[in-house]
VOGU-3710 file (C-alpha; in Angstrom, 3 decimals, decimal comma):
1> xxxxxxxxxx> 0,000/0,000/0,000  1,636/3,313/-0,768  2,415/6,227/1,820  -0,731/8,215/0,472  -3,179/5,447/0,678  -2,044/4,739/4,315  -2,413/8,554/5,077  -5,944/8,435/3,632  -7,080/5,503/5,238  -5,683/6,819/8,405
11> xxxxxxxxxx> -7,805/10,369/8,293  -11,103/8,673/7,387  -10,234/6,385/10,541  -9,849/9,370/12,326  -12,522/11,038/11,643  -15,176/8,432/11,546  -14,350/7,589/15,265  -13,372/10,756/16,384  -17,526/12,211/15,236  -18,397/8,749/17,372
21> xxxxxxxxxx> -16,767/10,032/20,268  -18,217/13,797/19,545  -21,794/12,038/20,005  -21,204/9,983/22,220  -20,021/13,112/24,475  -23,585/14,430/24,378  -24,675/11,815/26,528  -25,771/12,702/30,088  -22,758/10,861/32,215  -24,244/8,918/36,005
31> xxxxxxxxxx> -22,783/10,231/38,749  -23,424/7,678/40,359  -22,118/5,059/37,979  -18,852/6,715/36,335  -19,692/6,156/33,161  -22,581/6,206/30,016  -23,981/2,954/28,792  -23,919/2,156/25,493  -27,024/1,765/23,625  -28,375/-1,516/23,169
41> xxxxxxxxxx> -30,527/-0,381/19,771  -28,030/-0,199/17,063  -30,047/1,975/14,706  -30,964/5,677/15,597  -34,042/6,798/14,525  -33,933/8,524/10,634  -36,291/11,087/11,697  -36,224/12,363/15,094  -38,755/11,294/17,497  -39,502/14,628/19,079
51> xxxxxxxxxx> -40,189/16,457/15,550  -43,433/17,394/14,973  -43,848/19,062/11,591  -44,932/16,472/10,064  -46,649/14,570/12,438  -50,745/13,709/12,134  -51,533/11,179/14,220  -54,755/10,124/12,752  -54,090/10,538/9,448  -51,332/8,252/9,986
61> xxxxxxxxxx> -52,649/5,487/11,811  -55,854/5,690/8,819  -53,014/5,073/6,731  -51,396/2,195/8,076  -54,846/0,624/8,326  -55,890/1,130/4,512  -52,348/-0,366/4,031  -53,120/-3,393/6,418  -50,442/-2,678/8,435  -51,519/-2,599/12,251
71> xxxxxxxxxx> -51,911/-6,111/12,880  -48,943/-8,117/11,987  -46,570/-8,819/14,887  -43,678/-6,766/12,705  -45,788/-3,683/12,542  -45,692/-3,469/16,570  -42,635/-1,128/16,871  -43,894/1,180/14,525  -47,425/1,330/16,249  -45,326/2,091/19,398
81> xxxxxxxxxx> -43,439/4,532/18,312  -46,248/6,444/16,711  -48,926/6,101/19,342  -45,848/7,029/21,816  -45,289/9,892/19,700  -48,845/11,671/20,036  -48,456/10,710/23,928  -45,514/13,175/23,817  -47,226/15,628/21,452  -49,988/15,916/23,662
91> xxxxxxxxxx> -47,550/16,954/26,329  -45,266/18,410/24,461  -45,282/21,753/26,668  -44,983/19,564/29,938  -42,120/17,730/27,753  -40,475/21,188/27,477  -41,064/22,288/31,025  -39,341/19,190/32,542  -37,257/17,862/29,913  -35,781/21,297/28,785
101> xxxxxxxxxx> -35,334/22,680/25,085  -36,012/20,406/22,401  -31,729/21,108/21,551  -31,229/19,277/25,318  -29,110/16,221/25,338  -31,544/14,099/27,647  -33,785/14,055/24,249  -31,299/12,316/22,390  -30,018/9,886/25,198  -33,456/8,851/25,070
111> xxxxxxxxxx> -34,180/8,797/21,662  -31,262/6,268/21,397  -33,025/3,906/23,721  -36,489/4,146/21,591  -37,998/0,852/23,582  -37,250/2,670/26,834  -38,724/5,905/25,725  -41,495/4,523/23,946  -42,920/1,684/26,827  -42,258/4,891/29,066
121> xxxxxxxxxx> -44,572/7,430/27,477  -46,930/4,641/26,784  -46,773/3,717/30,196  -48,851/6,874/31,278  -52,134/6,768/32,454  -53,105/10,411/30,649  -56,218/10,143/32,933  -54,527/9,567/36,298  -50,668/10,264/36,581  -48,782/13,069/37,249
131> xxxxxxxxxx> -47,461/13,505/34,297  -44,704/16,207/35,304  -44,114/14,195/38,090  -43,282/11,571/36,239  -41,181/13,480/33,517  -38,836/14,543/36,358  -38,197/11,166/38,207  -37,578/9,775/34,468  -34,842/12,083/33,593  -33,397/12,194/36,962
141> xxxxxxxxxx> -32,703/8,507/37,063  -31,562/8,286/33,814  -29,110/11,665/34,085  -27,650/10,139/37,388  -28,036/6,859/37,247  -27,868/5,686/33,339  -26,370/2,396/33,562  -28,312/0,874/35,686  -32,212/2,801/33,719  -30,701/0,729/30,469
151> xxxxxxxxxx> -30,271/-2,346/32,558  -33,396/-1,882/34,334  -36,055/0,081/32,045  -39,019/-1,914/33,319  -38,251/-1,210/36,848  -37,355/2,524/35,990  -40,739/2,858/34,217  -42,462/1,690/37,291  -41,041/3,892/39,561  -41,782/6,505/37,350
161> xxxxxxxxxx> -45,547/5,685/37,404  -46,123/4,312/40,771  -43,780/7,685/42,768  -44,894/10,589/40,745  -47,856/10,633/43,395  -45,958/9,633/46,583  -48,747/10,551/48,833  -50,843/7,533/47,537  -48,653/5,292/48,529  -50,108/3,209/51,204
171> xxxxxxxxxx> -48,233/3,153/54,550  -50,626/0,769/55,823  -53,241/0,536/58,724  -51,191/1,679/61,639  -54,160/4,413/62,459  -56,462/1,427/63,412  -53,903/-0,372/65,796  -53,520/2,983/67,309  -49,687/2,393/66,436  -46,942/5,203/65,912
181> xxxxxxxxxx> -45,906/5,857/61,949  -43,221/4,573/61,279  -40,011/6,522/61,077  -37,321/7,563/57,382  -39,689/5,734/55,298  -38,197/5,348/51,692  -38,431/7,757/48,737  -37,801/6,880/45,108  -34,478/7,345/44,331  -33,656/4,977/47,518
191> xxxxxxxxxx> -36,145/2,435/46,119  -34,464/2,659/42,510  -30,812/1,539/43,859  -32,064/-0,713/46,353  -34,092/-2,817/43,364  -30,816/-2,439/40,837  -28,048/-3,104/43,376  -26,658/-5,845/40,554  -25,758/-7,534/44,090  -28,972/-8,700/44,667
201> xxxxxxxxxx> -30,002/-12,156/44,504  -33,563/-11,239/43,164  -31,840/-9,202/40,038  -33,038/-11,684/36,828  -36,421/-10,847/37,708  -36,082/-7,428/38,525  -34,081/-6,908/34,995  -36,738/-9,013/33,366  -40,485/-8,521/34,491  -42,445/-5,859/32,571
211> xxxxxxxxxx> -42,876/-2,301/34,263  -46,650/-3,316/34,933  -45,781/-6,416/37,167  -43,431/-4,347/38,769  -45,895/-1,527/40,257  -46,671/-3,894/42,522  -43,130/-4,016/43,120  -42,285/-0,229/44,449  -45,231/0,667/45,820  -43,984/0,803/49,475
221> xxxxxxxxxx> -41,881/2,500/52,105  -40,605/0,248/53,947  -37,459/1,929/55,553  -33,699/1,303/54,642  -33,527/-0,320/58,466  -37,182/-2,541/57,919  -35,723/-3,653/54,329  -32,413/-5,059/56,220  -34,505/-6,647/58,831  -36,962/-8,413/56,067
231> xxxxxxxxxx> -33,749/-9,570/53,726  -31,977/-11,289/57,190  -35,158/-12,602/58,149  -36,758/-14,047/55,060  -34,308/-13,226/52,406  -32,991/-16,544/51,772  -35,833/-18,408/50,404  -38,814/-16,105/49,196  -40,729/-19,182/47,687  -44,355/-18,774/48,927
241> xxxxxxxxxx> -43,802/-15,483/50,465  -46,858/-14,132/51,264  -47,528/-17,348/53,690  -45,709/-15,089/56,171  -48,826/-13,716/56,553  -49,383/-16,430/59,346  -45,940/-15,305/61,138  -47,665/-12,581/62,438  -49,560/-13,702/65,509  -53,444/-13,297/65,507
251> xxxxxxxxxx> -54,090/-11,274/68,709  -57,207/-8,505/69,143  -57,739/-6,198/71,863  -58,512/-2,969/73,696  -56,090/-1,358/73,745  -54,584/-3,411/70,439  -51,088/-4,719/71,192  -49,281/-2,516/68,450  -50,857/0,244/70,999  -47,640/2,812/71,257
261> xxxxxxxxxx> -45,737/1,066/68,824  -43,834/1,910/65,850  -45,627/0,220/62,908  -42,454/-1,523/61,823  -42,431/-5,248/60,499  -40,487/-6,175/62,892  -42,969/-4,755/65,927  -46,082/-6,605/63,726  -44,171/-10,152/63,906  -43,474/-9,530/67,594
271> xxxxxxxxxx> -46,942/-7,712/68,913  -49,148/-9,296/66,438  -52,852/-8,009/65,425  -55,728/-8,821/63,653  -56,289/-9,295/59,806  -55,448/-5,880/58,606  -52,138/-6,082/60,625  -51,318/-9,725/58,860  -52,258/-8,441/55,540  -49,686/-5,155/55,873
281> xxxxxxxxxx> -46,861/-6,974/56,881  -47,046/-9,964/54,452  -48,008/-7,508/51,603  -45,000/-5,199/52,803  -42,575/-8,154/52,890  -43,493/-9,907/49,556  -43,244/-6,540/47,863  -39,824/-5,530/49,863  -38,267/-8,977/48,852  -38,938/-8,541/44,993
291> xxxxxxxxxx> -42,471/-10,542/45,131  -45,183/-8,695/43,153  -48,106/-8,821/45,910  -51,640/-7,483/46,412  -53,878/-6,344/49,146  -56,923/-8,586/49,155  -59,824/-7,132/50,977  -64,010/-8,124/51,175  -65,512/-5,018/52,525  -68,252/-5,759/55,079
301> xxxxxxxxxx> -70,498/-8,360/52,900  -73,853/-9,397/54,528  -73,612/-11,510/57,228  -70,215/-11,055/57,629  -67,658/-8,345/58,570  -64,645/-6,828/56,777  -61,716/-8,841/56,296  -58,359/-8,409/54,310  -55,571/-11,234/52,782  -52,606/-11,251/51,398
311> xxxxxxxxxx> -52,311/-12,166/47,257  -49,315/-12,698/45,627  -47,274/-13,929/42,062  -45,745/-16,971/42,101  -43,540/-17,280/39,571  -42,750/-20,490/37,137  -41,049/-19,431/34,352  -39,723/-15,600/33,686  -38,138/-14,976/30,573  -37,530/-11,451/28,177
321> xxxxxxxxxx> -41,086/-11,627/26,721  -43,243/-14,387/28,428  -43,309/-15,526/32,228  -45,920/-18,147/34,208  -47,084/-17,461/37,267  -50,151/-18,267/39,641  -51,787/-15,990/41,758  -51,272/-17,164/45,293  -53,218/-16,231/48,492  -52,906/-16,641/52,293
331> xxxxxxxxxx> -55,651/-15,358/55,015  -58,836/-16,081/53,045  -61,232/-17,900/54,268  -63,313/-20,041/52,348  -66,409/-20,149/54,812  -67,000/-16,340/54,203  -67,730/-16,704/50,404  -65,388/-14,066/50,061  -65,484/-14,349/45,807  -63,772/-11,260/45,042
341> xxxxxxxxxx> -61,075/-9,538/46,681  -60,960/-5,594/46,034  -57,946/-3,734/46,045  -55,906/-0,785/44,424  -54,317/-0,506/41,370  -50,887/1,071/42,632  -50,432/3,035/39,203  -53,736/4,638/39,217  -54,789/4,045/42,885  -58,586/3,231/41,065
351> xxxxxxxxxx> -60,319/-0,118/42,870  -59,376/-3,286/41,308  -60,181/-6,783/42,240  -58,249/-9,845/41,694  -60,270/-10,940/38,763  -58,816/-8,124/36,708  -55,375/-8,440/38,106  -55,449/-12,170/37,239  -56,673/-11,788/33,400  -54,521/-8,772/32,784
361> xxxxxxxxxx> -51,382/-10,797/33,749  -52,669/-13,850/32,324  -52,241/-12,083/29,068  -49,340/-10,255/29,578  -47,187/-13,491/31,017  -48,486/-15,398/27,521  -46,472/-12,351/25,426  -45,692/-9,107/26,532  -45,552/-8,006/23,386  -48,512/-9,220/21,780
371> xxxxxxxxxx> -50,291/-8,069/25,056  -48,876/-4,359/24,633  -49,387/-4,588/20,870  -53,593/-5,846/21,400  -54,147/-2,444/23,671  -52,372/-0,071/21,560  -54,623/-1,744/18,615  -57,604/-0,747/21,217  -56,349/2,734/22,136  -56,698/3,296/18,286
381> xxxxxxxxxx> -59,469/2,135/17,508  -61,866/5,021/17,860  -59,268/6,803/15,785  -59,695/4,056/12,702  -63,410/3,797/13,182  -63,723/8,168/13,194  -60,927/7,952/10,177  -61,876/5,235/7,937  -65,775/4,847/8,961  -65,399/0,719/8,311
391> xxxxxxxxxx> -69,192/-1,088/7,883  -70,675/-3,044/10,491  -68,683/-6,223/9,160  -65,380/-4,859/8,989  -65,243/-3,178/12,318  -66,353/-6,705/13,314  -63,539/-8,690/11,732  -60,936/-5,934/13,241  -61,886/-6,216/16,437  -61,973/-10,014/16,540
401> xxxxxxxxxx> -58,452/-10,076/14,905  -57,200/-7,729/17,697  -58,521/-9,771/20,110  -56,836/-13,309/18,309  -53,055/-10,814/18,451  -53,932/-11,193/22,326  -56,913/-13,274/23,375  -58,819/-11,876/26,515  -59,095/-8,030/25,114  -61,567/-7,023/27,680
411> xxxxxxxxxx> -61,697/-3,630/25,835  -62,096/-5,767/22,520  -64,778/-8,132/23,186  -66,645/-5,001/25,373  -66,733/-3,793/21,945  -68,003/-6,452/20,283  -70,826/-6,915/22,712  -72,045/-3,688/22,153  -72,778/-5,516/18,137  -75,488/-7,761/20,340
421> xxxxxxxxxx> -77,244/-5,175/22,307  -77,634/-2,511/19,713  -79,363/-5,291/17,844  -75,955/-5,330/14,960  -76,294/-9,264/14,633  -79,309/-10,657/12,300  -80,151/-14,467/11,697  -77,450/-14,349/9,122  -74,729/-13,658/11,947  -75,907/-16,622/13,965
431> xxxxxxxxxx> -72,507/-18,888/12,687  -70,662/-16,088/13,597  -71,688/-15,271/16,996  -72,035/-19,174/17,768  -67,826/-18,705/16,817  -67,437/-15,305/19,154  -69,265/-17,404/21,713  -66,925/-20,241/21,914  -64,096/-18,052/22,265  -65,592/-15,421/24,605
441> xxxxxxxxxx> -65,469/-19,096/27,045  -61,988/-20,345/26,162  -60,837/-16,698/26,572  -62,307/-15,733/30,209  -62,232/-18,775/31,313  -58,830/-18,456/33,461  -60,766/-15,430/35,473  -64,694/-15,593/34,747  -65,653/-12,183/36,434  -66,723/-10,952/33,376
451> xxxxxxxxxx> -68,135/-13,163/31,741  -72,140/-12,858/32,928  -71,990/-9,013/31,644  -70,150/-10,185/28,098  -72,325/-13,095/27,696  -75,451/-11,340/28,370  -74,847/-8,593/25,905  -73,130/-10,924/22,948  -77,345/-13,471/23,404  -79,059/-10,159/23,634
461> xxxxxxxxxx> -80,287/-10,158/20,010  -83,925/-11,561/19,262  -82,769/-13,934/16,531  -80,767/-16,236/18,686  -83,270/-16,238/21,333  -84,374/-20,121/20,773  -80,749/-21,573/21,369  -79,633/-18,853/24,736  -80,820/-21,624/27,385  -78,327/-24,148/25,736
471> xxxxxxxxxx> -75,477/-21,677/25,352  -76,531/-20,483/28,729  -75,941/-23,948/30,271  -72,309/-23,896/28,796  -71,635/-20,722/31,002  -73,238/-22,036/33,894  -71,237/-25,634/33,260  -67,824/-23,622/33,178  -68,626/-21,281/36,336  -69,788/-24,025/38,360
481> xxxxxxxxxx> -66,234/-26,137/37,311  -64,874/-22,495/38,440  -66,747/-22,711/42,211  -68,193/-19,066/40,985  -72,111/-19,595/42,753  -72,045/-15,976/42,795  -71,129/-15,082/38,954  -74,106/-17,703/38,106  -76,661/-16,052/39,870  -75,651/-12,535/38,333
491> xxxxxxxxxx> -75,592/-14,600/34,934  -78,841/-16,319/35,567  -80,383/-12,476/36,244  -79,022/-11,871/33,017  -81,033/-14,754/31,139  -83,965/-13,879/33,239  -84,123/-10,376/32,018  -83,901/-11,741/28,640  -86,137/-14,216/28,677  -88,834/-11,857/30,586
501> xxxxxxxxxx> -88,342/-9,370/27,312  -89,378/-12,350/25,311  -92,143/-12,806/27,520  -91,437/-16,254/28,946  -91,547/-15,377/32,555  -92,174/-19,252/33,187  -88,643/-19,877/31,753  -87,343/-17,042/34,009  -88,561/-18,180/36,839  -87,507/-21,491/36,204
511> xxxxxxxxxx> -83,875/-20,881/35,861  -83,707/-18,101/38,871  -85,361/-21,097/40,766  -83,077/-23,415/40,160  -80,330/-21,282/40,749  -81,043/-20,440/44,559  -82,349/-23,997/45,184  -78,778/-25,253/43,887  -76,796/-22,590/45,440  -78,819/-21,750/48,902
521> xxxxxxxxxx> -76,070/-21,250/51,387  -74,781/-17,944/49,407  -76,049/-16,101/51,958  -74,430/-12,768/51,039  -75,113/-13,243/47,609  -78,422/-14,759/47,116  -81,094/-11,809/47,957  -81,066/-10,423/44,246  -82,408/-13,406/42,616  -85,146/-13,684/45,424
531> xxxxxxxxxx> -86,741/-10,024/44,886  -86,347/-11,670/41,035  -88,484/-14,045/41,694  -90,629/-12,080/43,529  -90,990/-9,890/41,007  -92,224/-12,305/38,601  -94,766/-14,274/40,750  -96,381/-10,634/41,275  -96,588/-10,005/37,463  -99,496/-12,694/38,128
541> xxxxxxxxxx> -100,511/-13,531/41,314  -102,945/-16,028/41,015  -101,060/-17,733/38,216  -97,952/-18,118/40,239  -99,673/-18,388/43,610  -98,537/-22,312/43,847  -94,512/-21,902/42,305  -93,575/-18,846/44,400  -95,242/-20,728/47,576  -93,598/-23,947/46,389
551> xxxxxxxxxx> -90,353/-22,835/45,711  -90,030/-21,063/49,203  -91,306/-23,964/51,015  -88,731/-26,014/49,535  -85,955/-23,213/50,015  -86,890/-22,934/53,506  -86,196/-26,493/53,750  -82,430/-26,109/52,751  -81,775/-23,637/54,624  -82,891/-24,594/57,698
561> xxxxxxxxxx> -81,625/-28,026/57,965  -77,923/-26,201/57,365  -77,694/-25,188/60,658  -74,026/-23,663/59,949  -75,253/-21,186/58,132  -75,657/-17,429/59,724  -78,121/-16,997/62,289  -78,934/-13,987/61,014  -79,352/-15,187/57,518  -81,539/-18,311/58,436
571> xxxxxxxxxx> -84,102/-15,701/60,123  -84,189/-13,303/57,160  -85,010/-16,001/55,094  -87,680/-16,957/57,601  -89,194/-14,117/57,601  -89,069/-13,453/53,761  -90,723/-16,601/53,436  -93,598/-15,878/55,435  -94,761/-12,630/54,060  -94,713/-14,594/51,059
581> xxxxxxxxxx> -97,368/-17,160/52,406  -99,086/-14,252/53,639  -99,332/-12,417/50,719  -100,429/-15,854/49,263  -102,863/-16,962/51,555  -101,128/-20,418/52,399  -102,209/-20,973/55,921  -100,349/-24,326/56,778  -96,930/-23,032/55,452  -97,810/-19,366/57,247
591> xxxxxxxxxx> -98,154/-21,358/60,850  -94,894/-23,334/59,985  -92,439/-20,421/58,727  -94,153/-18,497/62,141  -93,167/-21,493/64,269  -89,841/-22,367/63,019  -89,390/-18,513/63,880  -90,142/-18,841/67,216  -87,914/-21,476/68,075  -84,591/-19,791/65,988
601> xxxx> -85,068/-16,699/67,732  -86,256/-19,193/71,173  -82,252/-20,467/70,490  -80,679/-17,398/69,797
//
């Protein structure tokens, strides 16, 4: 090679790497970590993301759908980046405000990390976060701490979502044990390097689970000094976690024994309490040691009083875009009929029961990414529909194929409901529905809460009206395999409405019957399918004279030979009974309910 050859291969060496380390430069350096991570995404956007004058967010996504490109697994990133994009728009002057200039490095540090900033922006609930808030924790982790935001984006994101309102983070029920708060609970930033110390044992999942598993991750204070104490304690095996729930001992009284105590973990092990004391520090621990966890609570249902549990994930199988899990629990008891356990979502801090918890990361653990893709295909849909104005069978087929990119679209198949009520469907459609029907089972069927409300409004059209008792006894099949008395009696109101708008009130009645004679010891749950009936004896009295009589004298029956049943509940049903053979004239049952009265309230 000759001398001016070398020289020129030398200066294009030069100054290719010598512009690398020009960008690189721009970078905002960790203090904390000593240096700036290298990107992981090895091609930089050709347009930038933060440039608007060309953006139309609607006319775009109308575009990709005349183009059929929404729907395919490989159009996912650019659906991201564009719905992220009019996320950012929308908030582009709270993007200014807390980001700085559009010319500010941070932009391009994050634009080089375009699944970061993308799952990020879409991360935000525009509804319910604090969206500056959030803006600042993001660039503040990432400016000080960048190495360990590219290791750990998921957990960054839900720090980001779950601290930017700090004051709805629970600190737990120390007001009702009349126990002291307790002291230098943590903040965010101490949260963020406790979770990434690359030391810790728990750091695979912490690198791997998506920001939404994670909320229920952060969302706690437990103190520097309480998160020591948990790690010595429990630290080394964190199998079945949320068991612990039993190490605290189960101790009421007046004054409670946390009475002038710090409300530490520690203190709740040692004093004990009652459920509400179990339920903090298990829910506290699990979520301390890396265990996504949930507060389980019943309210005050009828014939019982409140009560709260411990739920938790236990994991299988975690890997970058699928992980198995079941949904544990510890402190519920059976006997209560407690079917539903209400809680808060620790993003949002809206009430959330395990039902919803369970199908949303039943969905997400199959494929994150076909999970995240399905919702961003719902959060556009109103734009396609205002954009492109589909017909009736179209919007049909692309809401069922959003659905089939992640089955159990509770947003999707609400939509496709709405198709059955507003009368959509015609005699033609029956195949079709018949189809929607079998999958609407296969896909709820791992958490059935909604399935009465989607069920009822998919049958609601006249022209399938002769086959809803035998589609109806599928439901009821699968929620009785499920132990769910509770969802078939609000399904069975469903077909009874129905079936009364088709004026067969015998069928109603029938079914409701059949329902409460089957499932009598639901004592909390049973009352709304007895007005039913009710209702429909006194649509015609002396028709139904002998079935409502009948049916109470036989319910009676039930219920009083369960003598474990509430007290309280075995009266009420007494004395529902016999202003029903009052009303009905039925002497000899009127003198029995009256006597079997006497002697319950006799042994009271």
């Amino acid at each position: 090679m000759s001398a001016r050859y070398l020289f020129l291969f030398l200066f294009l060496f030069l100054f290719v790497f010598g512009l690398s380390g020009i960008f690189a430069a721009a970078a905002p350096v960790g203090a904390g970590s000593g240096e700036n991570p290298q990107t992981t995404e090895k091609q930089e956007p050709k347009q930038s993301f933060f440039d608007w004058k060309n953006f139309r967010f609607e006319k775009q996504i109308a575009e990709l759908y005349r183009k059929k490109k929404l729907l395919a697994k490989s159009d996912y990133p650019k659906l991201r980046r564009l719905c992220a994009q009019n996320v950012a728009y929308s908030h582009r002057q709270q993007l200014r405000a807390e980001w700085g200039k559009d010319d500010d490095p941070f932009y391009r540090w994050m634009e080089k990390r375009p699944e970061l900033l993308e799952n990020f922006l879409l991360a935000l609930d525009e509804d319910r976060d604090n969206f500056p808030a959030a803006l600042r924790i993001m660039k503040f982790l990432a400016t000080k701490y960048p190495k360990q935001v590219e290791h750990y984006p998921g957990l960054t994101i839900a720090i980001a979502v779950v601290w930017d309102q700090p004051e709805s983070i629970d600190n737990g029920s120390q007001g009702q044990f009349q126990a002291i708060d307790a002291p230098n609970t943590a903040n965010y930033e101490e949260l963020f390097l406790y979770y990434s110390d690359d030391k810790s044992p728990y750091k695979f999942r912490l690198k791997t689970l998506p920001w939404e598993v994670l909320c229920y991750v952060v969302s706690h204070k437990t103190s520097e000094q309480q998160r020591r104490w948990a790690y010595s304690t429990y630290g080394h095996d964190i199998r079945m976690l949320g068991q612990k729930y039993n190490d605290v001992p189960w101790i009421a009284g007046d004054p409670p024994p946390l009475s002038g105590q710090t409300y530490t973990l520690s203190n709740m092990k040692k004093y004990g309490g009652v459920c509400t004391c179990r339920a903090d520090f298990s829910l506290a621990l699990c979520r301390t040691l890396s265990v996504p966890a949930f507060y389980g609570g019943a309210g005050w249902p009828k014939y019982h009083g409140g009560h709260s549990w411990v739920m938790w994930m236990e994991f299988r199988e975690i890997t970058p875009n699928k992980f198995v899990f079941t949904l544990e629990q510890e402190g519920r008891y059976a006997e209560r009929k407690d079917y539903v356990a209400g809680g808060g979502n620790p993003q949002t801090m809206q009430p959330e029961n395990d039902g919803t918890v369970l199908l949303r990361f039943h969905r997400l653990g199959a494929n994150i990414s076909a999970a995240r893709h399905s919702d961003l295909l719902m959060r556009i849909y109103p734009v396609i529909v205002e954009e492109a104005n589909p017909e009736f069978a179209e919007k049909l087929k692309l809401l069922t194929d959003i659905n089939a990119v992640s089955p159990g679209s509770l947003k999707a198949w609400n939509e496709i409901v709405v198709f059955g009520r507003k009368n959509r469907f015609t005699k033609k459609d029956l195949p079709t529905v018949l189809k929607l029907y079998q999958s609407l089972l296969s896909d709820f069927a791992v958490s059935p809460n909604y399935l009465p409300s989607l069920v009822s409004g998919l049958l609601s059209f006249p022209e399938i009206k002769d086959q809803r008792e035998k589609l109806y006894a599928r439901l009821f099949a699968l929620l009785h395999e499920k132990k769910r008395p509770d969802l078939i009696f609000e399904a069975a109101l469903g077909l009874a409405q129905m079936e009364r708008n088709d004026n067969n009130d015998a069928a109603a009645f029938k079914n409701l019957a059949g329902a409460a004679l089957k499932y009598y010891e639901e004592a909390s749950r049973i009352e709304p399918v007895l007005i039913e009936l009710e209702k429909i004896a006194a649509a015609d009295e002396e028709a139904n004279r002998e079935i409502i009589t009948n049916f109470y004298a036989r319910f009676l029956k039930l219920v009083l030979n369960k003598t474990d049943l509430p007290f309280d509940y075995r009266l009420d049903m007494l004395h529902r009974a016999e202003s029903c053979f009052e009303k009905y004239d039925t002497p000899k049952l009127l003198a029995g309910a009256k006597s079997e009265i006497l002697k319950l309230e006799q042994s009271r």
